[in-house]
Residue frames relative to the residue before (quaternion, step in Angstrom):
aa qw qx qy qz dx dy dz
X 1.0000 0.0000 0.0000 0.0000 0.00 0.00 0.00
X 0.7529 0.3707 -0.3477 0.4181 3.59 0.68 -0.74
X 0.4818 0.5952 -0.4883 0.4185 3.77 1.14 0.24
X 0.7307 0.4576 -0.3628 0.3536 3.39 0.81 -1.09
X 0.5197 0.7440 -0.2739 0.3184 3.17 1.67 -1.51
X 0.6637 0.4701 -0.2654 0.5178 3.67 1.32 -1.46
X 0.7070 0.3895 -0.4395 0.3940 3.62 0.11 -0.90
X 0.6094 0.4699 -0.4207 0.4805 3.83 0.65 -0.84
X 0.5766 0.4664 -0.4832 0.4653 4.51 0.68 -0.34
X 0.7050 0.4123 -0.2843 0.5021 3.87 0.99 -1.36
X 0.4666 0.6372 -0.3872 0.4758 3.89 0.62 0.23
X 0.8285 0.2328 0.0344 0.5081 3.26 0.25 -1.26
X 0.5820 0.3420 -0.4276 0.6013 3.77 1.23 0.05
X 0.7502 0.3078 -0.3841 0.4415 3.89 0.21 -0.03
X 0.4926 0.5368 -0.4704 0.4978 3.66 1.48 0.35
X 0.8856 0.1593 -0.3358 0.2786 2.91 0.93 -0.76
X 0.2210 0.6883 -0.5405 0.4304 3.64 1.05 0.90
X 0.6712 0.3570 -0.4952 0.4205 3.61 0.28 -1.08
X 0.5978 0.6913 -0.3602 0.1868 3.80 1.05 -1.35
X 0.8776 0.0964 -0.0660 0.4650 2.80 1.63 -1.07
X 0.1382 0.6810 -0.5766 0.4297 2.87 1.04 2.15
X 0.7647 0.4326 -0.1836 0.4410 3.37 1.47 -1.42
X 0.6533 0.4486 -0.3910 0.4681 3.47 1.07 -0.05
X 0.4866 -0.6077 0.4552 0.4321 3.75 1.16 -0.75
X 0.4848 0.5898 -0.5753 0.2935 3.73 0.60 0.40
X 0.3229 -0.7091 0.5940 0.2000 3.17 -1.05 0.68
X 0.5426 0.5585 -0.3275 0.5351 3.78 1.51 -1.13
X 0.6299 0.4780 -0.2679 0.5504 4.47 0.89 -0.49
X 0.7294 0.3340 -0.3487 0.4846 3.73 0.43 -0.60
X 0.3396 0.7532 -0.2927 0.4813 3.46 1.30 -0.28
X 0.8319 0.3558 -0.0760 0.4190 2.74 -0.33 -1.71
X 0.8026 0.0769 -0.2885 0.5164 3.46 0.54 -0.58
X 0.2019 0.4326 -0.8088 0.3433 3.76 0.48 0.82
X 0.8799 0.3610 -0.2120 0.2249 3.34 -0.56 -1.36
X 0.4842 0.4459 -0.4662 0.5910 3.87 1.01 0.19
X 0.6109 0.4677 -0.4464 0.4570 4.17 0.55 -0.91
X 0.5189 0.6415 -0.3781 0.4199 4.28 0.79 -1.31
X 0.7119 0.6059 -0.1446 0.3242 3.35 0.73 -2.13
X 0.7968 0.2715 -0.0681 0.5355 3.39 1.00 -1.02
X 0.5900 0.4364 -0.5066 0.4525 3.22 1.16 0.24
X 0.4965 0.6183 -0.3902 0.4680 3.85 1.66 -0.17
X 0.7215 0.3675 -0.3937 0.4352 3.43 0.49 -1.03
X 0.6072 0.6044 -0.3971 0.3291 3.63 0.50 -1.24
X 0.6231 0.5882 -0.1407 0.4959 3.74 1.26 -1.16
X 0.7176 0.3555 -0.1424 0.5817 3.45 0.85 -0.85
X 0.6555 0.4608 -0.3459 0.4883 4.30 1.16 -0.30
X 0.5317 0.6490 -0.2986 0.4549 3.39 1.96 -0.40
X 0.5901 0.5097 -0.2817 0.5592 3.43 1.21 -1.59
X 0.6083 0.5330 -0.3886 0.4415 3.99 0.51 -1.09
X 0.8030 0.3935 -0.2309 0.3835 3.82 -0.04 -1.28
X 0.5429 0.5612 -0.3999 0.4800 3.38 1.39 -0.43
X 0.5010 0.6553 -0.3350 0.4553 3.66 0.94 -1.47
X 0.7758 0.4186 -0.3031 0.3619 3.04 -0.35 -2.10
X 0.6285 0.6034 -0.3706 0.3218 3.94 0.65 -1.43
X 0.6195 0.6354 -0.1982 0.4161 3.22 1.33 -1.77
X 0.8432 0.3078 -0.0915 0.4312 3.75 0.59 -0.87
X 0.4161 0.5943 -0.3063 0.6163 3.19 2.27 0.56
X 0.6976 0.2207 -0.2811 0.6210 3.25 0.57 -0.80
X 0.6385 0.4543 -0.4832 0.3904 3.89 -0.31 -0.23
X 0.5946 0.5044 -0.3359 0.5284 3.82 1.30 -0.67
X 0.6601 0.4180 -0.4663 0.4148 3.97 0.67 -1.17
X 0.3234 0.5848 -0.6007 0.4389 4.44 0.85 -0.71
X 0.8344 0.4821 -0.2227 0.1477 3.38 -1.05 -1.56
């Protein structure tokens, strides 16, 4: 869930940057620089998790 959760934050923060490239807000391109950042962290960090989890599954099935 938190992969999908991130790409759907980096979606919509670089939608809305372009939104507010074309209108001129600087306080909108902002905002979603930094919601796009957000989900490219989480999406990065649910990867490192699912690896882990795999890692300490298979070292548990050995035992």
């Amino acid at each position: 869930m938190g992969r999908l959760k991130g790409k759907i934050d980096t979606a919509i923060g670089k939608a809305k940057e372009k939104v507010g490239y074309a209108v001129g807000s600087n306080k909108l391109q902002a905002k979603g620089a930094a919601q796009a950042l957000k989900g490219k962290a989480e999406s990065a960090v649910s990867g490192k998790l699912d690896k882990a989890r795999k890692a300490v599954d298979k070292g548990t099935q050995k035992l």
